[in-house]
N, C-alpha and C positions, 0 to 999 in steps of 0.2 A: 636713235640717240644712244649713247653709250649710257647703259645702268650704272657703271660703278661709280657714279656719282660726284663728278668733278667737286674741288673742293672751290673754285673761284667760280663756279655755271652762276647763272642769273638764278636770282629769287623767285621763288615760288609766288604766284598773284595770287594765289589762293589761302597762301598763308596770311592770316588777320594779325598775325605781331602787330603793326603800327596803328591796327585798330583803336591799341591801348592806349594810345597817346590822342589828344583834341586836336582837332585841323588844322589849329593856327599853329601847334608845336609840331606836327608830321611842314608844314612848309619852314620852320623855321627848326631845320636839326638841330645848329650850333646852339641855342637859344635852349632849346631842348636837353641839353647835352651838358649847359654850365647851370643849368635849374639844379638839374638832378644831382652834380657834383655837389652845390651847394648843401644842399640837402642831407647830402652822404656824408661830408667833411666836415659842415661847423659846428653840430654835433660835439662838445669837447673840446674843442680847438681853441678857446678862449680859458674853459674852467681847468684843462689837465694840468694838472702840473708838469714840469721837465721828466720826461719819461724815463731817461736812463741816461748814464753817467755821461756817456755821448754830447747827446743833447746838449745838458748843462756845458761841455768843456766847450764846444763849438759859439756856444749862445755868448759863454764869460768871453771867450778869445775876440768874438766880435764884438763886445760891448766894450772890451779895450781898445781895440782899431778904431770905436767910437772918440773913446773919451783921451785917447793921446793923439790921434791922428798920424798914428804911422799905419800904413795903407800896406806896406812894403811884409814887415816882421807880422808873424801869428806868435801870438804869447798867450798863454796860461796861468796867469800870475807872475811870476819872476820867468819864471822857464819859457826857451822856445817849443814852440810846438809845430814841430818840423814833421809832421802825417801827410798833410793835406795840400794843395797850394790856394792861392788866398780867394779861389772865386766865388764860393759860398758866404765867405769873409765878408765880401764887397758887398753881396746882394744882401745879408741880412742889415749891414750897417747901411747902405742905400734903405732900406725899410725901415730902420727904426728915425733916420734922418726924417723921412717922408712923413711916417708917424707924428713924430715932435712937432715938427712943422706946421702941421696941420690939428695938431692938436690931439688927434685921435687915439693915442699909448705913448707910451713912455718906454725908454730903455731898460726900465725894472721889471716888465712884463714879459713871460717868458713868448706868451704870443706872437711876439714882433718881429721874433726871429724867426719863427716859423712863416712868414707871408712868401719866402721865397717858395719854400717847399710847396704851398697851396697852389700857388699861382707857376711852380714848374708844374705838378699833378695835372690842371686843369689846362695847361699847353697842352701836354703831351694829349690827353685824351681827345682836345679837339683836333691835333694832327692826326692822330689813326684814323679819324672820319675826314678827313679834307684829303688826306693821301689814301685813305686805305678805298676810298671812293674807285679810283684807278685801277685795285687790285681786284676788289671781290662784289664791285658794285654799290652804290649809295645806301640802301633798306641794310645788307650786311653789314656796310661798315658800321651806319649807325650800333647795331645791336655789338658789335665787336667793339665801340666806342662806350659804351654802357654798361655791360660787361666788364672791362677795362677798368672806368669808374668806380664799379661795386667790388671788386677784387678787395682782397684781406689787405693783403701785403700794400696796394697802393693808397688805401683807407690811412692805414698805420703811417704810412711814409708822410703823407701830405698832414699829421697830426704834430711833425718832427720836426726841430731846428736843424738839417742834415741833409747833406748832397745830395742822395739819390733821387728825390721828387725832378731835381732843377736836372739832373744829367740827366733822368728817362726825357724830357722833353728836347731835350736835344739831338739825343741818339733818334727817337722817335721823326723830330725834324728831318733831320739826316737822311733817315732811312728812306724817308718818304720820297724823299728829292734821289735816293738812289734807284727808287722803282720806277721812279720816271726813267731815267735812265738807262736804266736796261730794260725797260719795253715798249718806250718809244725813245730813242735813242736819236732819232732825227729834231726830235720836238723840246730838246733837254737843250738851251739857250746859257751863255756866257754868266749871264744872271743866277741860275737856276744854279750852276759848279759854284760859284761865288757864295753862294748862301753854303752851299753845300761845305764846302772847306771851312767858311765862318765858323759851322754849327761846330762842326770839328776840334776847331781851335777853342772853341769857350769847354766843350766838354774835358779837353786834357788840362783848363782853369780850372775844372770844378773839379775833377777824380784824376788828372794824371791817362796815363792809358787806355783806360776801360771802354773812354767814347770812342775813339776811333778802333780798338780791337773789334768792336762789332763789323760794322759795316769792312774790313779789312778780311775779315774770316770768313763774312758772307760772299765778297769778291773773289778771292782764292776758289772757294767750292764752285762758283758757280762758273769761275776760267776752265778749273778742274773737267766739271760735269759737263760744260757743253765744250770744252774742248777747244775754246776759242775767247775773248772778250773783246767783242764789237763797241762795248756801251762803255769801256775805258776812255775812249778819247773822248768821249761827249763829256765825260768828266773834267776832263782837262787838269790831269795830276800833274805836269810840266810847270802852269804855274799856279795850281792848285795846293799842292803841298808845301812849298816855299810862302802861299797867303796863310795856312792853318802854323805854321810855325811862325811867321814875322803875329800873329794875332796869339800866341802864347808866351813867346821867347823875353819880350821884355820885363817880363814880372820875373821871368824863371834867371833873367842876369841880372834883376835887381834885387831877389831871393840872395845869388849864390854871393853876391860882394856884400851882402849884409851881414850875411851868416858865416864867411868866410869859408863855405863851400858845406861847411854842416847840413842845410836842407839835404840836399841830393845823397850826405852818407846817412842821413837817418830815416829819410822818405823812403830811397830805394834801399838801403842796405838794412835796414830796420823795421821797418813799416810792412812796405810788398814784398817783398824777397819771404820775409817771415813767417807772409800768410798762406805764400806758395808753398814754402818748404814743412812747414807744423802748422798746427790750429793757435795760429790766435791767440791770446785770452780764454783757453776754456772754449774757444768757438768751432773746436774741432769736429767734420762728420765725415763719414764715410762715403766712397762713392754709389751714388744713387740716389742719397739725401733728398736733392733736389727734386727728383723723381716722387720718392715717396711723401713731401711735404709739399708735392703741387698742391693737390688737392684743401688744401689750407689756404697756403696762399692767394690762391686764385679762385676761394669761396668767394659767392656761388656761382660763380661758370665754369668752374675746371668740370666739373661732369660730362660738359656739353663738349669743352676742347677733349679730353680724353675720348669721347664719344668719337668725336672727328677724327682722331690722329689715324686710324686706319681706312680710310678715305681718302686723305690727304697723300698719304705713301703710296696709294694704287693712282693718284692724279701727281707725280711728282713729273711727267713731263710737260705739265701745262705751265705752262713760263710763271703767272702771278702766283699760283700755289709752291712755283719749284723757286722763285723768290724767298717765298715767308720760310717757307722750310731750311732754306740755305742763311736766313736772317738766326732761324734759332737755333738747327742741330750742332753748328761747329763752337758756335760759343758755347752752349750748355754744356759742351763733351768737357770744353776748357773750366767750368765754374765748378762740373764735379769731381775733377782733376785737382785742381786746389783743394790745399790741406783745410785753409781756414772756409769756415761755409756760414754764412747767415741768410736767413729767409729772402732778405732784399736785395741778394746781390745776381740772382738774373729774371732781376726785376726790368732790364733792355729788353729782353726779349718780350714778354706778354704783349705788347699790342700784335707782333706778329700771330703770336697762339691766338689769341682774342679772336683777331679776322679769321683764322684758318674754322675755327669752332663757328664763329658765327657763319661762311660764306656756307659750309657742311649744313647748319639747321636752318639757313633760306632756301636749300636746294630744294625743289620738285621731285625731282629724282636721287634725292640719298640715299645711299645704302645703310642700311642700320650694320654697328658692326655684331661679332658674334655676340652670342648668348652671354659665352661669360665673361666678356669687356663690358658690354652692356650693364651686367651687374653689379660689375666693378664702378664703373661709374654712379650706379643708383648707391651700390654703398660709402662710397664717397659723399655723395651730396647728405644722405642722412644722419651718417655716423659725421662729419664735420659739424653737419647745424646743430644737430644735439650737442656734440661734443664739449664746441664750442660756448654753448648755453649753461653746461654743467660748470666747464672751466672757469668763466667770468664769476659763476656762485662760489664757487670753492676757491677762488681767489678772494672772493670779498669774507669770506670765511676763515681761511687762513692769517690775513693781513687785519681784518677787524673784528672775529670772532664774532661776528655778526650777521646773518642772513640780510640782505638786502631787498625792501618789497618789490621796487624795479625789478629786481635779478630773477623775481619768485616768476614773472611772466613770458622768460624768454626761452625755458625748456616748451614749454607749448606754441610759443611762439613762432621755434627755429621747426619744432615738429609739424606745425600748419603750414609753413611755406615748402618744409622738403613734399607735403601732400600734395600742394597745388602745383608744385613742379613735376612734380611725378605725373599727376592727372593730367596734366597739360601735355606735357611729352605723350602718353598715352595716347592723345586723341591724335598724335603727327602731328602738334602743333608746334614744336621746338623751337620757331623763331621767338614765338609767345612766350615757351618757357621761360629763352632766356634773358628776355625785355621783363619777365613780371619778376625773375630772380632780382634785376637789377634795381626795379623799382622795389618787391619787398625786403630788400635790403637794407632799406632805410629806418624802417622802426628797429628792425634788429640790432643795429649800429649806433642807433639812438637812445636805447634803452642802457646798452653799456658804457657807452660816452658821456652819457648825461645823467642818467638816470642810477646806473649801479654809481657812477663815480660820486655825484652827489649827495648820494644814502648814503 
């Protein structure tokens, strides 16, 4: 058997990861999987208030499409608001409709608008374990579906009135239906392209480009690297592309005669263009950002994905790992390339990372990487949880001049669980590690969601 440790081999039987979990939730993943989200995400999700200026604009614009019923025009008060195109519009006013209806919120709540974002979050992670099942085996995906869940970035996003929750679950969708296709390629059905071009079309509703540049980057590399694309036709882009544009197009001609063609000069000439060419608002980083602010975003499992990535490059010609690899290097090259950078904009990518990290710590045969990655990673998981522990305190210090008793519990807190991940990983237990990362997550997340924000 080859030692270097494929990054997609089968899981180790001797690793006791799903030990952690009761019989009835080891037969019932999915079941498993929206527990534990729950758990992670409402947390806050009812008491935060609008987090940032965003938020608030997306939430008012949809509470207008509400209460005028034009479905067509995004307005901000008087003004268009010519960013976005309207498919986050729909979902959250479809939610506050459903809401009303049912009695259960009202349109003054800023929560109502958030149910898209919850309910994209909690798609997307049950697709990395339904699809990522194909790529790196069922025990990994799980732990890469969990992982996934407990990430900073996708906590944050699913707490937010704001597209990126509902695009990861598309792009995610997408992706899925792409890996069938390029590794069984005989087995990928008229059905399977159909959904696939669908997901397509609703993602360039919610962000414009971003969903289909994935899987488009991914395809390019991977014609590139093997020198050929067999799994093109399974796809069926002849009238596949022509179903993902007739499933966008008529919003984007009933935009441009509303607007008299303003969306398209203020969306692309003002909006993307802008974020390409300079930072944003203030949102400007340098190339690498993303690199060095993984480790944030993707608390607590980036330890365990950085841990993999040099596993994963010595396994890049085994078809499911040279998959995921080709799902994230060409976009990321692109996201650090852009001027404008915020934490959740290659937020498409992590379920790829997620599985590559998790298929590495169910492996039997991993290879650990060197000494000082390895470190790298342990100083990543400790200086984050602490980090992060201190920063919530000295947030609630800055902003209330007041120590917070919740807050007083999570420097020991965040330091108890970087031990027990440490000590777990120690014993070669890594699938364990990063199953009990996902699960002790949850007090930590809880404690500042509810408990600092309450104090």
């Amino acid at each position: 058997m080859d030692t270097s440790a494929p990054a997609s081999s089968a899981p180790a039987r001797s690793d006791r990861s799903l030990g952690l979990l009761p019989e009835a939730l080891q037969r019932r993943p999915k079941l498993f999987l929206a527990l534990l989200c729950l758990l992670l995400w409402l947390p806050g999700f009812f008491t935060l208030p609008a987090t940032d200026r965003d938020e608030a604009r997306f939430a008012q614009a949809s509470r207008q499409m509400v209460e005028s019923g034009d479905y067509v025009r995004i307005r901000f008060g008087e003004e268009e608001r010519n960013k976005k195109p309207a498919g986050i519009h729909w979902l959250q006013a479809a939610s506050v409709h459903v809401l009303e209806a049912t009695g259960l919120g009202t349109r003054d709540q800023i929560w109502a608008y958030r149910v898209p974002s919850l309910l994209g979050a909690l798609l997307a992670v049950l697709a990395t374990f339904h699809w990522g099942r194909g790529l790196v085996g069922r025990r990994a995906a799980l732990l890469g579906a969990a992982m996934l869940a407990s990430s900073l970035v996708l906590v944050a996003e699913a707490h937010i009135a704001k597209t990126d929750a509902a695009l990861l679950a598309t792009v995610t969708a997408a992706m899925g239906l792409f890996g069938i296709a390029y590794l069984r390629p005989a087995l990928f059905g008229a059905r399977q392209a159909a959904a696939f071009w669908l997901l397509l079309g609703l993602g360039v509703l919610l962000k414009g480009p971003i969903g289909p540049m994935v899987p488009l980057l991914c395809g390019i590399t991977l014609a590139v690297s093997d020198r050929g694309a067999p799994w093109l036709r399974a796809l069926r882009p002849l009238w596949g592309v022509p179903l993902m544009l007739a499933a966008a197009a008529p919003w984007f001609v009933a935009i441009g005669i509303a607007t008299e063609g303003r969306f398209f000069a203020q969306a692309v000439g003002g909006d993307m263009l802008s974020k390409i060419g300079s930072g944003e608002e203030k949102h400007w980083g340098p190339p690498g950002f993303y690199l060095l602010s993984f480790g944030i975003a993707a608390f607590p499992g980036a330890w365990i994905v950085l841990c993999a990535l040099p596993a994963a490059w010595r396994d890049r010609l085994n078809p499911p790992t040279r998959f995921l690899l080709a799902w994230v290097v060409p976009s990321w090259l692109v996201f650090e390339a852009v001027q404008t950078k915020l934490p959740h904009y290659t937020l498409p990518l992590f379920p790829a990372l997620m599985l590559l990290g998790a298929a590495w710590a169910m492996d039997p045969v991993r290879r650990l990487p060197a000494r000082g990655w390895r470190w790298a990673g342990v100083a990543v998981l400790v200086g984050v949880a602490v980090g992060l522990a201190v920063a919530a305190q000295g947030a609630a210090w800055y902003l209330l001049r007041a120590l917070q008793p919740a807050g007083l519990l999570l420097v020991p807190l965040a330091g108890a669980v970087a031990f027990v991940l440490l000590r777990t990983a120690g014993r070669r237990e890594w699938g364990r590690a990063g199953l009990l990362g996902a699960l002790l997550a949850v007090p930590v997340y809880a404690l500042v969601l509810e408990g600092w924000c309450r104090g």
